[in-house]
N, C-alpha and C positions, 0 to 999 in steps of 0.2 A: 246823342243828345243826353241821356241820362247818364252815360258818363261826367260831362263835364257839369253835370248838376250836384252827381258826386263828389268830384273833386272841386268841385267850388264848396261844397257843402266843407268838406275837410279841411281846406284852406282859411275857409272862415273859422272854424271852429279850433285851430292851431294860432290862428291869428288872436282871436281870445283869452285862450289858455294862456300864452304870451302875456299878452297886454294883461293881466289880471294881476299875473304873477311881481309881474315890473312894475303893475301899480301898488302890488302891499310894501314895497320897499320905502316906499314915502311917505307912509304912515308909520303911527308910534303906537304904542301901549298896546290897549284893548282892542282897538281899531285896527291895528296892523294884527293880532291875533287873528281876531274875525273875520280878517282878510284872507287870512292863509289858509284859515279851516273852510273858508266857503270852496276856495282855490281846492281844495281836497274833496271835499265834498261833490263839485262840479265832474273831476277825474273819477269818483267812482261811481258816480251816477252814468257817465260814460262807459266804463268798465263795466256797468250792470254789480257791482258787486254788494250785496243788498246788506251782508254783515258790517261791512266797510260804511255804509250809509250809515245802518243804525248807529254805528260808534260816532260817525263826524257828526252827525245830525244831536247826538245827546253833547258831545264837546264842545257844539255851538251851544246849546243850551245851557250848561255850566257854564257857557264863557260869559252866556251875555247876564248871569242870574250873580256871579262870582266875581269879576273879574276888576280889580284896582290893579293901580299902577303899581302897588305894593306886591301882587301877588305874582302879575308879571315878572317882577324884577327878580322875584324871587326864583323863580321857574326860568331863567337866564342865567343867574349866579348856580341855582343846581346843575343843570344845563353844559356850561363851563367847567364846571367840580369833572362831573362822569366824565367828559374829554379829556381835562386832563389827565384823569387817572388812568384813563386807556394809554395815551401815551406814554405817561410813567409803565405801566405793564408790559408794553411794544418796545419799550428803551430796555427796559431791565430782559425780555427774551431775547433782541439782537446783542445785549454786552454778555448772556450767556452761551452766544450760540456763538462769540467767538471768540470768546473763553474756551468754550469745549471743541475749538478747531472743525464746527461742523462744517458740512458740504458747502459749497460755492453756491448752490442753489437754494439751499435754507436759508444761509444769512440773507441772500438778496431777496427771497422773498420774505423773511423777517422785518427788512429795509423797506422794502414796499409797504408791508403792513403799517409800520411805522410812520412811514410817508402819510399814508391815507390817515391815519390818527390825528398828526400834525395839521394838515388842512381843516380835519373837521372839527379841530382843537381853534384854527385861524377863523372858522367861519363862528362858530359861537361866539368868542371874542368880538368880532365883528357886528354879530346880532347885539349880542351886549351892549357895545358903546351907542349903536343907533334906538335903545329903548326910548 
């Protein structure tokens, strides 16, 4: 019996996390911010992690005390900038690493690294256009 009181308890509380998350993607601006910090805020309140709290708990504060569509966008377009440049960094390691003929396993995990840049360069973009 307290098993599945547990596992119901988990299920529900995955089934939230979920649905939170899927719901800041339908918001915009400020509103989809504040969504995603509470979204965080909720996981480290779960995790017990009390520094984690202090921090999201003060970045809802600033959000809701600061926050225009101006400043968002702004925090998007930087956002975009760092990804890129990590790509540009991960391009320019893989064309040295096979420039200098290294291992089969450097370059592919160079290529990896690269990979993962690329997506998290496609997911900002992405953020970006849904401001």
């Amino acid at each position: 019996m307290k098993l599945k009181t547990i596992l119901t308890l988990i299920l529900f509380v995955i089934s939230f996390v979920g649905f939170s998350q899927s719901n800041c993607t339908t918001l915009k601006g400020c509103e989809r911010k504040l969504c995603e910090l509470n979204t965080k805020l909720a996981a480290a309140k779960k995790a017990g992690n009390q520094n984690q709290i202090k921090g999201v708990e003060e970045a809802i504060a600033q959000t809701k005390k600061n926050c225009t569509t101006k400043t968002v966008n702004k925090d998007l377009d930087k956002k975009v900038k760092e990804k890129q440049q990590k790509v540009n960094e991960r391009t320019a390691d893989l064309n040295e690493a096979i420039k200098d003929k290294e291992s089969k396993e450097k370059i592919d995990k160079k290529r990896k690294k690269l990979n993962e840049a690329k997506a998290d360069l496609n997911k900002a973009l992405a953020e970006q256009k849904t401001k």
